[in-house]
C-alpha positions in Angstrom: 11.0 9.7 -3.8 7.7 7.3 -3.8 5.7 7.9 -6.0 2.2 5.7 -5.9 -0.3 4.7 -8.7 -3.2 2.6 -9.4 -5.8 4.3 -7.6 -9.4 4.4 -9.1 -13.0 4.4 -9.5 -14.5 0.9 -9.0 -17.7 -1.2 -8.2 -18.5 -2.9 -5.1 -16.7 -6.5 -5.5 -13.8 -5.4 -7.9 -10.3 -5.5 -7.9 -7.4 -2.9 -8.0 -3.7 -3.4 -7.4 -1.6 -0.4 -6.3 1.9 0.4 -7.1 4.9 2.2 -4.9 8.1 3.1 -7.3 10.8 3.7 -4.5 13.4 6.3 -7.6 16.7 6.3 -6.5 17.1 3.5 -3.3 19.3 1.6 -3.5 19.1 -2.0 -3.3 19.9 -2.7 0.2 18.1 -0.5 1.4 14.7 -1.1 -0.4 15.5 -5.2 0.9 15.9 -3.8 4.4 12.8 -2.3 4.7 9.6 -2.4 6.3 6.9 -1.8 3.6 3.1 -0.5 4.6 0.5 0.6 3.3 -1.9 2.8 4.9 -5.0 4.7 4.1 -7.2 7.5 5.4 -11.2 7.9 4.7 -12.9 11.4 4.8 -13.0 12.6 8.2 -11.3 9.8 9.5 -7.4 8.9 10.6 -4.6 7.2 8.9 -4.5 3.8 9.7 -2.4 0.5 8.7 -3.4 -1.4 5.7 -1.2 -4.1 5.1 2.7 -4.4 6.2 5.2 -6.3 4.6 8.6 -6.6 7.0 12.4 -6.6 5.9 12.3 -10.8 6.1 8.8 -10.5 3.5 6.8 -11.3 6.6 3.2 -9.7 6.0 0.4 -8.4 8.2 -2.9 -7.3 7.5 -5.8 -4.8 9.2 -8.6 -7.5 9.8 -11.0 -5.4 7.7 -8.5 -6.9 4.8 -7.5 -9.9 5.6 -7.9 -12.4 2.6 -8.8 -10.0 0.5 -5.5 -7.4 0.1 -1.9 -8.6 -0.5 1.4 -7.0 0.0 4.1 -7.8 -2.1 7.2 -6.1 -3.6 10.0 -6.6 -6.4 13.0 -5.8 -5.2 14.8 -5.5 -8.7 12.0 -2.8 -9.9 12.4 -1.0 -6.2 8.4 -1.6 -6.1 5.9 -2.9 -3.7 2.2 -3.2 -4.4 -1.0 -3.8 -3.0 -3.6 -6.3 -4.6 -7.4 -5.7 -3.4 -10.2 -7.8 -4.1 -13.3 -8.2 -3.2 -13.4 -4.4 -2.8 -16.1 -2.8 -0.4 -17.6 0.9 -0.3 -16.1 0.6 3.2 -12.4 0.5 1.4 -12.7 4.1 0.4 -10.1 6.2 1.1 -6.7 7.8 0.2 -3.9 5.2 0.0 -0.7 5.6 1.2 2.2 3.9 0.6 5.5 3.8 3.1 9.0 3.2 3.7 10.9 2.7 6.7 14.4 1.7 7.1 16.1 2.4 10.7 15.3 6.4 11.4 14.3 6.9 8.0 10.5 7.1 6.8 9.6 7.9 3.4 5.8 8.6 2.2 4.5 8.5 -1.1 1.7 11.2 -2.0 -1.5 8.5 -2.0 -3.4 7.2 -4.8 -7.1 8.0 -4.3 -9.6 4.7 -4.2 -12.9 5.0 -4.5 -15.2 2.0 -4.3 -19.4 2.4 -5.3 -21.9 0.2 -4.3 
C-alpha cells in the first residue's frame, strides 16, 4: 500500500529527495497520520529518520537535522523526504511509514547509497 522511490547512487555532499505514494487511503486518514521515515545501515538497526505528526509538526534524528526535511501533499496521498548535504554516513535502506491509531503501514525501502 506504500510504495517508496527516489533512492540512489550519490556523491558525498549531494542531494536526493524520497517519495512515499500512500494507493488507496483515504483522505482523512492520510491527514491523520503520523508520517516517518526510518532507515537501516548494513549490520545495523532501524532507526528514526525524520517524523512528521498528524498537526505537520516535524522531528528529526540529530545526525539530520538541517539537512533532511519531511513533508507531505495530502491531495497526492504523498510524503517525502529531502536530503542534502548527504554524507557516506547516510547510507542505508530507507523506510518510509504510516501510522494512524493501531494501524502501521510500511513501505518496502528505497536503497541510498552515498560515496565519498
Amino acid at each position: 500500500q506504500l510504495q517508496a522511490s527516489g533512492g540512489g547512487s550519490v556523491q558525498a555532499g549531494g542531494s536526493l529527495k524520497l517519495s512515499c505514494k500512500a494507493s488507496g487511503m483515504i483522505l482523512s486518514t492520510f491527514i491523520g497520520s503520523r508520517m516517518n521515515w526510518y532507515r537501516q545501515a548494513p549490520g545495523k538497526q532501524r532507526e528514526l529518520v525524520a517524523e512528521l505528526t498528524s498537526s505537520s509538526r516535524s522531528n528529526y534524528q540529530d545526525s539530520v537535522k538541517g539537512r533532511f526535511t519531511i513533508s507531505k501533499d495530502n491531495a497526492k496521498r504523498t510524503v517525502y523526504l529531502q536530503m542534502n548535504s548527504l554524507e557516506p554516513d547516510d547510507t542505508a535502506i530507507y523506510y518510509c511509514n504510516i501510522e494512524y491509531g493501531t494501524r502501521d503501514y510500511w513501505g518496502q525501502g528505497t536503497l541510498v547509497t552515498v560515496s565519498s
